[in-house]
C-alpha positions as a Markdown table, in Angstrom:
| # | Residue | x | y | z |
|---|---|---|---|---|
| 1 | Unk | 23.1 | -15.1 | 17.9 |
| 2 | Unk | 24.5 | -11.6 | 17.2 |
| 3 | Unk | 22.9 | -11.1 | 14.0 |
| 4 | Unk | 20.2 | -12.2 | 11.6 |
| 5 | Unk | 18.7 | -12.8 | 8.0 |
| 6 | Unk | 16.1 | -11.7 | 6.1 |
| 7 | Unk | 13.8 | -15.2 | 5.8 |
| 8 | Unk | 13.6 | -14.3 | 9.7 |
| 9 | Unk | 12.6 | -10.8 | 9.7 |
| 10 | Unk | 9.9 | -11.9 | 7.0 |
| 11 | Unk | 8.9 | -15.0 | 9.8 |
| 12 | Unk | 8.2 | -12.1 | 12.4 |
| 13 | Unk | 6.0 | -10.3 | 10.1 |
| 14 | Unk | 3.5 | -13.2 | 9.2 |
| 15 | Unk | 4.1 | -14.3 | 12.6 |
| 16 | Unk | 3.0 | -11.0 | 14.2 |
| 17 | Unk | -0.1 | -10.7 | 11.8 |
| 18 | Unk | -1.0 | -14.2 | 12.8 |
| 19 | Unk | -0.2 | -15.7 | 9.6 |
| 20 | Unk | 1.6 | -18.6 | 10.4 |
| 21 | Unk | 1.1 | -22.5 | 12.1 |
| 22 | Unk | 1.5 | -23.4 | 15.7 |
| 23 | Unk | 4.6 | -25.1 | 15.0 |
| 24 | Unk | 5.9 | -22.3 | 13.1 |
| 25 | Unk | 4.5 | -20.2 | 16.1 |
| 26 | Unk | 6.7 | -22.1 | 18.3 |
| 27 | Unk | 10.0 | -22.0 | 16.6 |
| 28 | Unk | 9.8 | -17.8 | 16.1 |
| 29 | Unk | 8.9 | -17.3 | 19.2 |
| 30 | Unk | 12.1 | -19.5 | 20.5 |
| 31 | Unk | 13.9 | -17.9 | 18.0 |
| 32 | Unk | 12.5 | -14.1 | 19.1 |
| 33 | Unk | 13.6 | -15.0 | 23.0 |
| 34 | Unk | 17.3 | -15.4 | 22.3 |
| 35 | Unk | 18.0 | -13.2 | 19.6 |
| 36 | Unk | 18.4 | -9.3 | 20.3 |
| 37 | Unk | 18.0 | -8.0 | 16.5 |
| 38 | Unk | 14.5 | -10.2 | 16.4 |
| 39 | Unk | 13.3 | -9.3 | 20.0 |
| 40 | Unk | 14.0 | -5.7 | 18.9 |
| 41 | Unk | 12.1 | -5.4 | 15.9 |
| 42 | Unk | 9.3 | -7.5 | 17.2 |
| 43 | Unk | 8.9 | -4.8 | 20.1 |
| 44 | Unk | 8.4 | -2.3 | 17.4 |
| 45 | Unk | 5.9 | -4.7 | 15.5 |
| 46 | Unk | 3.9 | -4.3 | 19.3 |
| 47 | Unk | 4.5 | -0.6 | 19.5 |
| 48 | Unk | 2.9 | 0.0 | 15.9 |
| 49 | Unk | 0.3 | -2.3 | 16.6 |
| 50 | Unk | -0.7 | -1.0 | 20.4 |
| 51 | Unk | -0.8 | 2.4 | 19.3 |
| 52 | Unk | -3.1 | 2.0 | 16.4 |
| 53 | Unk | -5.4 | 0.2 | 18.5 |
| 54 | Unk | -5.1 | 3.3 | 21.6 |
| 55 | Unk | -5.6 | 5.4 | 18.6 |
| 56 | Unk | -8.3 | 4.2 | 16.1 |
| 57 | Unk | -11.6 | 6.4 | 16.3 |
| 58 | Unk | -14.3 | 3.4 | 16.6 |
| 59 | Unk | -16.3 | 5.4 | 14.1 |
| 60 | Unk | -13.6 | 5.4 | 11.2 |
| 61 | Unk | -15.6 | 6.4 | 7.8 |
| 62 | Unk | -16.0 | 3.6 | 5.6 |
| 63 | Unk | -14.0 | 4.7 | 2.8 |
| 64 | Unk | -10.9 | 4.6 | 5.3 |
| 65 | Unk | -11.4 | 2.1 | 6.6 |
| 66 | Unk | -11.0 | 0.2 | 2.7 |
| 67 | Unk | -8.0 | 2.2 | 1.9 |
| 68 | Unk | -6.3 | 1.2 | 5.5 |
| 69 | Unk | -7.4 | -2.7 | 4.5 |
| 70 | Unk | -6.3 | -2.7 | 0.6 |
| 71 | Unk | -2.6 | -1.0 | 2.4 |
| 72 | Unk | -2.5 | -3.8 | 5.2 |
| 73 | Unk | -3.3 | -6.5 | 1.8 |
| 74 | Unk | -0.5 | -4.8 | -0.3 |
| 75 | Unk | 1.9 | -5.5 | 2.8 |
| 76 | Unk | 1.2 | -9.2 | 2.9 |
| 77 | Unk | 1.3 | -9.6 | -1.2 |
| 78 | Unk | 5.1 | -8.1 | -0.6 |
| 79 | Unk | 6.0 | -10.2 | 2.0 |
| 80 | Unk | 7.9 | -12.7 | -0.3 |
| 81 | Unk | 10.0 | -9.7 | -1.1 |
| 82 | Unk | 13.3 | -8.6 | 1.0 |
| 83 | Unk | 12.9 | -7.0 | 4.6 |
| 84 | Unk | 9.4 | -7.5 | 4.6 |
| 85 | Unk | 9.6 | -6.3 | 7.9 |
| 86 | Unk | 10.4 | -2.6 | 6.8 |
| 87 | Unk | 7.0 | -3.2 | 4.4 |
| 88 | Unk | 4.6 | -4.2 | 6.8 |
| 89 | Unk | 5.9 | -1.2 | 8.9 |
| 90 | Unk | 5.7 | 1.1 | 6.6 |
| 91 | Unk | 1.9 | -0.2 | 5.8 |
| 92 | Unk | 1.2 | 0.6 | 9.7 |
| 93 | Unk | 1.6 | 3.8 | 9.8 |
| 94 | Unk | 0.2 | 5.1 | 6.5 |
| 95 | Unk | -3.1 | 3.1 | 7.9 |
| 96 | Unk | -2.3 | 4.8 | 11.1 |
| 97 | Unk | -2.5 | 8.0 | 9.1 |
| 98 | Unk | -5.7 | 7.6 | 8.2 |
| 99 | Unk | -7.5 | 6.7 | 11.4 |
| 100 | Unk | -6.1 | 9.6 | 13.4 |
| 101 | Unk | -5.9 | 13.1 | 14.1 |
| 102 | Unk | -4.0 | 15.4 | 11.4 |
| 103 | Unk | -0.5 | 17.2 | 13.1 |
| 104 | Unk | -0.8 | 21.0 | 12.7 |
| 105 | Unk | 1.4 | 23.9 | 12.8 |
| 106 | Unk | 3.5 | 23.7 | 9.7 |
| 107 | Unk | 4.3 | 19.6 | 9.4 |
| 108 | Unk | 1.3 | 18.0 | 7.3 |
| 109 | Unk | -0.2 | 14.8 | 7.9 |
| 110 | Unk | 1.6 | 13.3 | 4.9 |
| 111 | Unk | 5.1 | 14.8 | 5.9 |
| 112 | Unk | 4.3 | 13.3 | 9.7 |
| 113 | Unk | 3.2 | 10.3 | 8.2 |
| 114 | Unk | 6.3 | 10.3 | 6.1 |
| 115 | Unk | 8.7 | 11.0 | 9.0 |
| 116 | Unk | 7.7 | 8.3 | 11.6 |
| 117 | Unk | 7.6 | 5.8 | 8.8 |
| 118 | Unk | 11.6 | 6.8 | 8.2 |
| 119 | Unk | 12.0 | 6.4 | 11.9 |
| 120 | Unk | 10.5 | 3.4 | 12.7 |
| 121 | Unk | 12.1 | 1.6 | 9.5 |
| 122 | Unk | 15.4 | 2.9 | 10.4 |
| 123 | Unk | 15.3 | 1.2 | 13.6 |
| 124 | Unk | 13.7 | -1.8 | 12.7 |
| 125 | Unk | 17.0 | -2.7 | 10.6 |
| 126 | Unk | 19.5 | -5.0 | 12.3 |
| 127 | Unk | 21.7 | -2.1 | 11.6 |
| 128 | Unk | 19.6 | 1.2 | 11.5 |
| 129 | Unk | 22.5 | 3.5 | 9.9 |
| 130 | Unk | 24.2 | 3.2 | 6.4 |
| 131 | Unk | 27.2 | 4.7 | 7.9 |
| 132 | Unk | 28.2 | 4.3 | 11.7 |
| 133 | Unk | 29.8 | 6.5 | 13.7 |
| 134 | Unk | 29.7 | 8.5 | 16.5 |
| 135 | Unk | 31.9 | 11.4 | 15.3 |
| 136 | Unk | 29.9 | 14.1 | 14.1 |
| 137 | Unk | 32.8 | 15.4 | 11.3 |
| 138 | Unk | 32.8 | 12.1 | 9.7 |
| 139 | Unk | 29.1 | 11.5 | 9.7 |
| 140 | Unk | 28.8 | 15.6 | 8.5 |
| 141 | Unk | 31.1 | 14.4 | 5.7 |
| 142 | Unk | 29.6 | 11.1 | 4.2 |
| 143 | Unk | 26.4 | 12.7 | 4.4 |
| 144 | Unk | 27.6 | 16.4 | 2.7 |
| 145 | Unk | 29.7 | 13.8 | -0.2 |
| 146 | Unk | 26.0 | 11.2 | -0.8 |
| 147 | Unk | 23.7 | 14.3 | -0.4 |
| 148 | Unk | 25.7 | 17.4 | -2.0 |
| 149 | Unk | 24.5 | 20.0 | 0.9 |
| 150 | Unk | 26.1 | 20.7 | 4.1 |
| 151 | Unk | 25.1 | 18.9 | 7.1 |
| 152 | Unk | 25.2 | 20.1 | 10.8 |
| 153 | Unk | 24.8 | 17.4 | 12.8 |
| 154 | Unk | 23.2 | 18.3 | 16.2 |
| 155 | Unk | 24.7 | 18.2 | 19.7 |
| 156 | Unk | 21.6 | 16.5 | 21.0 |
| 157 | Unk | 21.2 | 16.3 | 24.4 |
| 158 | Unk | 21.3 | 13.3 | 26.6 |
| 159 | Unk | 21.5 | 11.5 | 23.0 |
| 160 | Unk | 24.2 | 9.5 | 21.6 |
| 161 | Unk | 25.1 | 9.4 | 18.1 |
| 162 | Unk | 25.1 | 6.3 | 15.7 |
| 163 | Unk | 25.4 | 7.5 | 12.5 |
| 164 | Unk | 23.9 | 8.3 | 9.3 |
| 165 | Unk | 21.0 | 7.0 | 6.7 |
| 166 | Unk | 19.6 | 8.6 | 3.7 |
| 167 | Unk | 16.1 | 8.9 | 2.9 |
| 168 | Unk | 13.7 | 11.4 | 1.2 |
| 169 | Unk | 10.8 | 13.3 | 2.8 |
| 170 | Unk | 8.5 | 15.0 | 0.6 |
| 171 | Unk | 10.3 | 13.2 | -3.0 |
| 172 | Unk | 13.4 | 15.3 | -1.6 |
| 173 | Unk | 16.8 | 13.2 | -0.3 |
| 174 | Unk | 17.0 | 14.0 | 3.4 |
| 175 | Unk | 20.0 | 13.3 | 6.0 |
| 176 | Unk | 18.6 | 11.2 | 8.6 |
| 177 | Unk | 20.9 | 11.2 | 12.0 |
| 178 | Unk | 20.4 | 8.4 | 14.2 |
| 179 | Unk | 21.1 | 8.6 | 17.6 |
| 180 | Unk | 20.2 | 6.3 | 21.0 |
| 181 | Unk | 18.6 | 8.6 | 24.2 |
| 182 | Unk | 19.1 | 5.9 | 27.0 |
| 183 | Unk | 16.3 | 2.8 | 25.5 |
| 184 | Unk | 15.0 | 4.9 | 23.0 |
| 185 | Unk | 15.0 | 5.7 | 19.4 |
| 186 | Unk | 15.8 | 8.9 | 18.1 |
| 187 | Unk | 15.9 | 10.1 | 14.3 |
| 188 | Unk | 16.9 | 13.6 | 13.4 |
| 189 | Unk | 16.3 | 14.9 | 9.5 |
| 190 | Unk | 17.9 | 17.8 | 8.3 |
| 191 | Unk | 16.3 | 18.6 | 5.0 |
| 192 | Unk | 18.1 | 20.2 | 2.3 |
| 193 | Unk | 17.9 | 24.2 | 2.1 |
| 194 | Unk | 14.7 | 25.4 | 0.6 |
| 195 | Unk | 13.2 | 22.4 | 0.6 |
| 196 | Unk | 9.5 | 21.5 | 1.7 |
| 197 | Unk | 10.8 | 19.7 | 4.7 |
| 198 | Unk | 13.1 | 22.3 | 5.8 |
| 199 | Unk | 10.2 | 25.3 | 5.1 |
| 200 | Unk | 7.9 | 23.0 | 7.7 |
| 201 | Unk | 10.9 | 22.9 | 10.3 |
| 202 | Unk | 10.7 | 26.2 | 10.6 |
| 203 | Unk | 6.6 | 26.8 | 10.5 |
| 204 | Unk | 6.5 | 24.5 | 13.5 |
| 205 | Unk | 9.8 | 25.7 | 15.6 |
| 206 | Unk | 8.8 | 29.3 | 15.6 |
| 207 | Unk | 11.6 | 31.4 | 16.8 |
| 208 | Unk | 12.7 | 28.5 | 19.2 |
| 209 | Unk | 11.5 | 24.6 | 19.1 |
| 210 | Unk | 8.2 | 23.4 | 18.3 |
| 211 | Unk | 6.4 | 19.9 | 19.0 |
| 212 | Unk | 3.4 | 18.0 | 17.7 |
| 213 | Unk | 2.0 | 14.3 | 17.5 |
| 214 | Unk | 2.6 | 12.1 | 14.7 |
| 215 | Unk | 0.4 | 9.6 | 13.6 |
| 216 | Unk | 1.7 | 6.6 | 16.1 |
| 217 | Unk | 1.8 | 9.0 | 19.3 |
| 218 | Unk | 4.9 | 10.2 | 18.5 |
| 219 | Unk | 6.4 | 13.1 | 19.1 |
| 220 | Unk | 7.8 | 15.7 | 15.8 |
| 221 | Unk | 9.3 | 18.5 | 17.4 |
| 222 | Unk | 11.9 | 21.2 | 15.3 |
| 223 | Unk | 14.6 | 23.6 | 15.7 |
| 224 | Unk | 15.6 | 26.5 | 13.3 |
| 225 | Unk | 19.0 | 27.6 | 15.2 |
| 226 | Unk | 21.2 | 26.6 | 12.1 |
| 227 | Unk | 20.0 | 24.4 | 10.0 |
| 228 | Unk | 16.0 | 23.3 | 10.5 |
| 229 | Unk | 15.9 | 19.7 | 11.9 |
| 230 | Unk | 12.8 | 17.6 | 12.7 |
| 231 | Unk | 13.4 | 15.1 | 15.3 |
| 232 | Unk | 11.1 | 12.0 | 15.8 |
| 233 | Unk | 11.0 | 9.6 | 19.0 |
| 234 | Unk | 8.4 | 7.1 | 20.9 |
| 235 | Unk | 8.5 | 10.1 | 24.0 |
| 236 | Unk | 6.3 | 12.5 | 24.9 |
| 237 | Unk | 7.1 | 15.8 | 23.5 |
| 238 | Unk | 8.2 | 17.8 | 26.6 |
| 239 | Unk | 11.0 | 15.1 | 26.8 |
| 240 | Unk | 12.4 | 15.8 | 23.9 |
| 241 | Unk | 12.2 | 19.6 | 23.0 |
| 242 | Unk | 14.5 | 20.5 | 25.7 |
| 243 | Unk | 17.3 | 17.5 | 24.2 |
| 244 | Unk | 16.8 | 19.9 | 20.8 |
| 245 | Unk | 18.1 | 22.7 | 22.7 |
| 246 | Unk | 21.3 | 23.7 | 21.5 |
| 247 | Unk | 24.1 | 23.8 | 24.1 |
């Protein structure tokens, strides 16, 4: 099937938390083998969940440890809700937050935090962008007429561009560019001018581009030239500073 609905993205969450029957088992995973959209968001579901477990310190204070718990319970209680999916995501990697090391140089733990959540959510959509296109004028222009600054939309390299979401980083509405590099994920926020977001794009690029390690593994890296961007994908970082490079 070429898309899908929302009772099944809400089947793959209880499914992957080990909340459903054998039966019910059965019929998602069926379901999960022959439909791309499904197959793709449970490989995320994996990703979150493998890299908490490569990630967790085994001697996680107590009072941590309750506030990753009451999150993961907060996730299941919205499950009835629409795209639970993007929920139970978004619970990951605050608890992910919480359990590993703090990102430095200029991006806080909160803002990191706050970044790969955007990514991952984007991309665990059946259709990650609110407006598709790979022509950077016209995604420059819905974004400059929903957001009210001007947007320069990165040539990124080895990257291909998908299109456009909105979001907000630090209580700010942010541009997030989506773009494919080969199999993988890539998001790319350009915050407003003077914003917090854009102020820690340019703490951690330095005179050039800068990379650190979100929450999940993933690599935050930033450019000034411009306008400050901070670009987030499941890569190491020395893979993808050199694509923020500007050519």
């Amino acid at each position: 099937m070429a898309g899908c609905n929302r009772e099944w993205f809400e089947n793959i969450s209880a499914w992957h938390d080990d909340e459903v029957t054998r039966e019910d088992a059965a019929r998602i995973e069926a379901h999960v083998a022959g439909c791309g959209p499904c197959r793709r968001a449970a490989e995320v579901l994996g990703g979150v969940r493998r890299a908490l477990v490569a990630k967790a310190d085994g001697e996680v204070p107590k009072h941590l440890r309750d506030r990753a718990e009451a999150t993961a319970r907060n996730a299941r209680a919205r499950r009835r809700g629409p795209w639970a999916i993007t929920a139970a995501l978004a619970a990951s990697a605050a608890a992910a937050a919480l359990l590993v090391g703090s990102p430095s140089r200029g991006v806080s733990a909160a803002m990191a935090d706050e970044l790969v959540s955007h990514h991952v959510r984007g991309f665990a959509r059946e259709r990650p962008c609110d407006f598709e296109s790979s022509d950077p004028g016209a995604v420059a222009g819905w974004l400059e007429g929903k957001l009210g600054y001007t947007v320069t939309v990165p040539a990124v390299s080895g990257a291909r561009l998908l299109g456009a979401r909105l979001c907000q980083i630090g209580g700010t509405r942010t541009a997030a560019l989506m773009y494919a590099s080969g199999d993988k994920p890539l998001t790319v926020f350009v915050p407003p001018p003077g914003s917090g977001a854009a102020t820690a794009a340019r703490a951690l690029a330095g005179r050039g581009v800068g990379c650190t390690h979100g929450p999940l593994g993933n690599a935050i890296c930033a450019r000034s030239v411009e306008q400050p961007v901070l670009a987030v994908a499941e890569v190491d970082t020395a893979a993808l500073a050199p694509a923020l490079v500007g050519r």
